[in-house]
C-alpha positions as CSV (number, residue, x, y, z in Angstrom):
1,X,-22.4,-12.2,-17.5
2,X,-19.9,-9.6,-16.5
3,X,-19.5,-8.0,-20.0
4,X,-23.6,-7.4,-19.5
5,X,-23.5,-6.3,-15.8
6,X,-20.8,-3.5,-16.8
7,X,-22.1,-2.9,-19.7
8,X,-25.4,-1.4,-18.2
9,X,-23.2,0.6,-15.5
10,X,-21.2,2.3,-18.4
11,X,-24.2,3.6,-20.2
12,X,-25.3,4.6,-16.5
13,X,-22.2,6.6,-16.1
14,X,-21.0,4.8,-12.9
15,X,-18.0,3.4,-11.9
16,X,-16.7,0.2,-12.8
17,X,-13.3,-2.0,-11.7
18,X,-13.2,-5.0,-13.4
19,X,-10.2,-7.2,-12.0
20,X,-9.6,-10.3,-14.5
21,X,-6.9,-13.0,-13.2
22,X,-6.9,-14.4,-16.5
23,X,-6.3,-10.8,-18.4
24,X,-8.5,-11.6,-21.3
25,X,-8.3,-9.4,-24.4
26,X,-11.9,-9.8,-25.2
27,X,-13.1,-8.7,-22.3
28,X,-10.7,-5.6,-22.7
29,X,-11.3,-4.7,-25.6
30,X,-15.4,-5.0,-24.8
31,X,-14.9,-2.4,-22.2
32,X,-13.3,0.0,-24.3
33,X,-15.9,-0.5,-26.8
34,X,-18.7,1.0,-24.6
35,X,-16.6,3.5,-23.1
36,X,-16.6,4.9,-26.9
37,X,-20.3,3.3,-27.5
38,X,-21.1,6.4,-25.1
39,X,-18.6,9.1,-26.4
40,X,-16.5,8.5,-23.3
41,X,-13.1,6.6,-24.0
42,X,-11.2,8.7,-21.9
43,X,-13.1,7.2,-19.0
44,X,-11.2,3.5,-19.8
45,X,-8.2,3.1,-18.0
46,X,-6.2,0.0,-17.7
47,X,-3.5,-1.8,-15.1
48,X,-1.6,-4.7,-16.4
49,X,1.5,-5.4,-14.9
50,X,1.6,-8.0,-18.1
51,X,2.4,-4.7,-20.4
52,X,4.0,-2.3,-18.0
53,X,4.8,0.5,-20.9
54,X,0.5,0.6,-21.3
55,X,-0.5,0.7,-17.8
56,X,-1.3,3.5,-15.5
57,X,0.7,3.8,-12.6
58,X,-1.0,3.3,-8.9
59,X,0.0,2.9,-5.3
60,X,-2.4,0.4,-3.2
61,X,-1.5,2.0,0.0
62,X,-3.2,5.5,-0.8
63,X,-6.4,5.2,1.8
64,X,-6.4,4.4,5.3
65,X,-7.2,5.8,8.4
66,X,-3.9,4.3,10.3
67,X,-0.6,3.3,10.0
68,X,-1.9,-0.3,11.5
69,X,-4.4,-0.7,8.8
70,X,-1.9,-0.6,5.9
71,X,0.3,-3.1,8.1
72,X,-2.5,-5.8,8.3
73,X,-3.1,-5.3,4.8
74,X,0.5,-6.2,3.7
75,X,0.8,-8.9,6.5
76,X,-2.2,-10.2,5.1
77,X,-0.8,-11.3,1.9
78,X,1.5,-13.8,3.9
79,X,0.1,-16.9,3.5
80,X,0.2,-18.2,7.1
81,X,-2.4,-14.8,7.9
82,X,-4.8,-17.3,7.1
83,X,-3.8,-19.5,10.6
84,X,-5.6,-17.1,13.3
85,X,-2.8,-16.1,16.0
86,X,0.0,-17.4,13.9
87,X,2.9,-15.6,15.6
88,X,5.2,-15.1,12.2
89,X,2.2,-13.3,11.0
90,X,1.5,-10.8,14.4
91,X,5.2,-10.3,14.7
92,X,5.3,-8.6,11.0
93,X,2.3,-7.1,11.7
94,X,4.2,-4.8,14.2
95,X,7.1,-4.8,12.3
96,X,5.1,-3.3,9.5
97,X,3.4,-1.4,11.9
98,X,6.3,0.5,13.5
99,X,7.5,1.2,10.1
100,X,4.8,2.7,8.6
101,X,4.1,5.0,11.6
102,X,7.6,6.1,11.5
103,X,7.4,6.8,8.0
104,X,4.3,9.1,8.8
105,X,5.8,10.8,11.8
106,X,8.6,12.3,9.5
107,X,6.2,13.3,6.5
108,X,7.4,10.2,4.3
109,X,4.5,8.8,2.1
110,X,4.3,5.0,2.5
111,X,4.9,2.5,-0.4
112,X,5.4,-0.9,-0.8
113,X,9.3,-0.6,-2.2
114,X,9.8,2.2,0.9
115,X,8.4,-0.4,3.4
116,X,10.5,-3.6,1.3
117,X,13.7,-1.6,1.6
118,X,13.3,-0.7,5.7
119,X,12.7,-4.6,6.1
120,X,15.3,-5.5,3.8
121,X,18.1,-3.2,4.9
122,X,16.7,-1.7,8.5
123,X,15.4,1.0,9.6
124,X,18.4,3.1,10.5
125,X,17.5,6.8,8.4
126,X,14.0,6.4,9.9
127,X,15.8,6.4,13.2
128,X,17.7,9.4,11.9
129,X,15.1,11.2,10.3
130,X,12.4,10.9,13.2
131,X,15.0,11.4,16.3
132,X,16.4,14.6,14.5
133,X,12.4,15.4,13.4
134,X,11.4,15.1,17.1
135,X,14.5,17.1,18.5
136,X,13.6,19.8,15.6
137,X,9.8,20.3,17.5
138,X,10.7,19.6,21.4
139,X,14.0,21.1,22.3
140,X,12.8,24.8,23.2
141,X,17.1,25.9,22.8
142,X,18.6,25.5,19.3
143,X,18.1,21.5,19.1
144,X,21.4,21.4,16.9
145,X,23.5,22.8,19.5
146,X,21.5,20.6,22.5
147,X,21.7,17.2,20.0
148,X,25.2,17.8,19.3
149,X,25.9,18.4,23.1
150,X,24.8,14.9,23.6
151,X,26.2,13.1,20.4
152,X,29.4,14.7,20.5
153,X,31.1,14.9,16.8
154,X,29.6,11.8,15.5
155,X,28.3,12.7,12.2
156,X,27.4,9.8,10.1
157,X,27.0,6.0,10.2
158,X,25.7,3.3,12.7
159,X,27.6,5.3,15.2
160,X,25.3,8.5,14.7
161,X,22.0,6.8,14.8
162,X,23.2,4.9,18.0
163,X,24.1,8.2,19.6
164,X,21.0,9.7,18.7
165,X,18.8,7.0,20.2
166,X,20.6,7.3,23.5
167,X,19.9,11.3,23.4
168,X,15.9,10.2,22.6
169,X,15.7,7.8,25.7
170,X,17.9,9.7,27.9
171,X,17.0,13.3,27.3
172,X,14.5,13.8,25.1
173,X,12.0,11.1,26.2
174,X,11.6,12.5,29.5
175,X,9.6,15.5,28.6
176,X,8.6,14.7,25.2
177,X,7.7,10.8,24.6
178,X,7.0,8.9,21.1
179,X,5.3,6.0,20.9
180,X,6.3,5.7,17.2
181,X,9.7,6.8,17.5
182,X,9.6,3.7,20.8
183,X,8.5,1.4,18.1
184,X,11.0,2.3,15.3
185,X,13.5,2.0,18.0
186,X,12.5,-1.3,19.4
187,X,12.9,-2.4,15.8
188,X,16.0,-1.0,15.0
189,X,17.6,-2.7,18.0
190,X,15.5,-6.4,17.5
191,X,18.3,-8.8,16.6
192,X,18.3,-8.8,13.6
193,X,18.5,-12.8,12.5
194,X,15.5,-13.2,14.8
195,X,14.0,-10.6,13.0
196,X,14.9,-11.9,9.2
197,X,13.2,-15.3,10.8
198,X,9.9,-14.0,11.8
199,X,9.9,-11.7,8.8
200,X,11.0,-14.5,6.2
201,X,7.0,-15.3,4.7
202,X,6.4,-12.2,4.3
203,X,9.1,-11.3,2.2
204,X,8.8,-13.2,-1.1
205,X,5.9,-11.3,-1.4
206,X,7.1,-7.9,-1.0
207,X,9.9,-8.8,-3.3
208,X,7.4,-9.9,-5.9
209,X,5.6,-6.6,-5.4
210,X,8.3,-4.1,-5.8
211,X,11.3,-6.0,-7.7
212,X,11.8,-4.9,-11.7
213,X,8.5,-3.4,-13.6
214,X,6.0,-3.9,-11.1
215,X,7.9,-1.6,-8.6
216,X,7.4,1.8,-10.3
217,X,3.7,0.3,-11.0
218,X,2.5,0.0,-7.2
219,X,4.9,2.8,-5.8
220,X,4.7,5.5,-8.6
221,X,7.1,8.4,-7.4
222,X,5.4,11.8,-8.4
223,X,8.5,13.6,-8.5
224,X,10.2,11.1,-11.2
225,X,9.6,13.6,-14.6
226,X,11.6,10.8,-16.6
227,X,8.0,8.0,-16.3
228,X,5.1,9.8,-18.7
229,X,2.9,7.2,-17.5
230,X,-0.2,8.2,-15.9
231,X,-0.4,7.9,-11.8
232,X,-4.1,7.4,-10.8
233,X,-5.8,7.1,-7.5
234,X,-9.1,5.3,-6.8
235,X,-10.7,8.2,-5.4
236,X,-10.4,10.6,-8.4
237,X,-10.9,6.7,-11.0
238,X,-14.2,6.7,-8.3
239,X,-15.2,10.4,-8.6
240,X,-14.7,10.5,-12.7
241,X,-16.5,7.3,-13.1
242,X,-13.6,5.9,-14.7
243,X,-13.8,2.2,-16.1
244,X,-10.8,0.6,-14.2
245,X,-9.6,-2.6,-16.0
246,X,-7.2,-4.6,-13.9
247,X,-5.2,-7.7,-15.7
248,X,-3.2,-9.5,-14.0
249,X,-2.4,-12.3,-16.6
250,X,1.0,-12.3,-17.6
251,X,2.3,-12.3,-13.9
252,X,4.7,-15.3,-13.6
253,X,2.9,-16.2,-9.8
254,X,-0.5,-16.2,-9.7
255,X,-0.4,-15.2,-5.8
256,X,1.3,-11.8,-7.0
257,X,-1.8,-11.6,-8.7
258,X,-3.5,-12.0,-6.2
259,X,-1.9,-9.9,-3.5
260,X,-2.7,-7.0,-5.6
261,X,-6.2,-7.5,-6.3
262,X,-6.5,-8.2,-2.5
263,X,-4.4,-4.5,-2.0
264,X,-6.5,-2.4,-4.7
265,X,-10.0,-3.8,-2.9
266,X,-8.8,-3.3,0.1
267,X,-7.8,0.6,-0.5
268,X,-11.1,0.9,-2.3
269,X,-12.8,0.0,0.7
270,X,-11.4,2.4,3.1
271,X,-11.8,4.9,0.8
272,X,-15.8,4.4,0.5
273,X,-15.4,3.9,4.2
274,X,-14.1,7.2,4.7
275,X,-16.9,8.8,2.7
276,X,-19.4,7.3,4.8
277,X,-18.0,8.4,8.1
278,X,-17.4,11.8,6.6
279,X,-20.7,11.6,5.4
280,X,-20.1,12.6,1.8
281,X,-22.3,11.4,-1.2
282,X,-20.7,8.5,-2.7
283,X,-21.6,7.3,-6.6
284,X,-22.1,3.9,-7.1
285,X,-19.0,1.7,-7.7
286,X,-19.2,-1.3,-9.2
287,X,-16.8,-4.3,-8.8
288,X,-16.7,-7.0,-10.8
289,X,-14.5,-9.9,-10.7
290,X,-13.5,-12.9,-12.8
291,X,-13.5,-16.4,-10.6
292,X,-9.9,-18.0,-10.8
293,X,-9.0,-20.3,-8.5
294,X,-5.4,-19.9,-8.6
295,X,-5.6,-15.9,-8.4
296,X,-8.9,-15.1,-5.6
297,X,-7.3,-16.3,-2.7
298,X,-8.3,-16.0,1.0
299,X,-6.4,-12.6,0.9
300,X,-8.6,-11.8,-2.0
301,X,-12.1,-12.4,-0.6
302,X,-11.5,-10.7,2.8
303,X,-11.4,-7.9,0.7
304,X,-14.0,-8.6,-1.5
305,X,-15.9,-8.7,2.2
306,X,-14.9,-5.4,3.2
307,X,-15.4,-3.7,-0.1
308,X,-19.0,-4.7,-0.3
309,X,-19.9,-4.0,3.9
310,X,-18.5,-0.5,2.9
311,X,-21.6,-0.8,0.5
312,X,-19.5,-1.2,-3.3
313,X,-21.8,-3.9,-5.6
314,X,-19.7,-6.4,-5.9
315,X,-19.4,-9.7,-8.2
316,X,-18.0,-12.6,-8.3
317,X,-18.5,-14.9,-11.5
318,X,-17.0,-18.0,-13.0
């Protein structure tokens, strides 16, 4: 049924994401077939984590409005989201949270193996970068000489970042607050077993999303010359009516799978969303999706939810 519904939307000349747990070849190779059928096969692109050295490259985190969105995306993949108020699941949340709007106060681009490596090793260049940021576009006297007035001739290490978060609360706070640079702050100074605690279902995850092949995959780094492969972006997959085939069979846990179908909706939808509040013409977008049990979790269908409010056709078939 799925082969027919995209079928038709090809020769129509919309776009079409076809996400296929079970990564079958047939229905591959279909969809490449009517990409040529209609002259197009440029318009076939494929993600398969399954054969890395074949697959585009693409970051889930590309569309959102705020820093918060893309934290209860993530924190969504954690399997106890699914318990409303489960307080594991709020508390990485705003750990995520404060991360990610650090990471946008100081210009950095979020990923998922930047966001794994702050959790994983702390936050202590965010500190650095977004004190020193902050200083750079507050202190109206040469903020190198006024920073280094307070820090004294600390100049790297644990020590500097502690000396810079006292010149931040004691000086430059007063005249010139940060509710991100508070957050990073408040994380940066969490104990950190309590912290590895809360955090600890939510990392496996993250790990399985950025560890080995899949890592360049999901956070493709522009500026890396050495990886020929392709970096798309739904918006521009969207705008060229691309044919976006995701398979996700060869991934040793099927919840991996999962979590990044449930990402790549997800950042579909806020990007049709964004069109719609910007009032821009929008093509239609098909999504079509192969049932598997193991693999369209509740992650998964929240998304599928969103995706089709922002007004994307979607299916679901067995």
């Amino acid at each position: 049924m799925l082969d027919s519904v995209a079928s038709k939307a090809i020769a129509r000349e919309e776009s079409v994401l076809v996400i296929d747990p079970k990564g079958e070849r047939d229905c591959r190779d279909s969809l490449k077939r009517r990409c040529e059928a209609v002259g197009q096969p440029e318009r076939f692109v494929v993600f398969q984590p399954g054969d890395p050295a074949d697959s585009i490259r693409i970051s889930p985190l590309a569309h959102f409005t705020r820093g918060v969105e893309l934290a209860i995306r993530i924190a969504g993949l954690n399997t106890s989201a699914e318990v409303e108020d489960d307080p594991f699941s709020c508390f990485a949340t705003m750990m995520l949270a404060s991360i990610i709007n650090g990471m946008l106060l100081v210009g950095e681009t979020p990923s998922l193996v930047a966001i794994n490596r702050y959790l994983r090793d702390g936050v202590e260049d965010l500190v650095e970068s977004a004190v020193t940021m902050w200083s750079q576009r507050h202190v109206a006297v040469n903020w190198q000489t006024e920073t280094q007035a307070s820090i004294g001739h600390v100049t790297s290490g644990e020590a500097r970042v502690h000396a810079l978060a006292r010149f931040y609360r004691e000086q430059l706070r007063q005249h010139a607050p940060s509710p991100d640079i508070d957050n990073v702050l408040n994380f940066y100074e969490h104990d950190r077993e309590h912290m590895q605690k809360m955090a600890a279902s939510l990392m496996p995850v993250l790990s399985s999303l950025t560890d080995g092949d899949i890592g360049p995959l999901l956070s493709p780094d522009p500026n890396d010359t050495s990886d020929p492969r392709q970096i798309g972006d739904l918006a521009r997959l969207v705008d060229s009516g691309s044919v976006f085939y995701i398979a996700l069979d060869a991934l040793p846990d099927r919840g991996v799978g999962a979590a990044i179908g449930s990402l790549m909706l997800a950042d579909l939808a806020a990007f049709v969303r964004h069109r719609q509040r910007a009032s821009q013409p929008s093509a239609p977008i098909n999504v079509l999706v192969e049932y598997d049990a193991g693999t369209v979790n509740a992650a998964m269908v929240r998304s599928l939810d969103k995706a089709r409010a922002a007004g994307v056709r979607v299916r679901l078939d067995a």
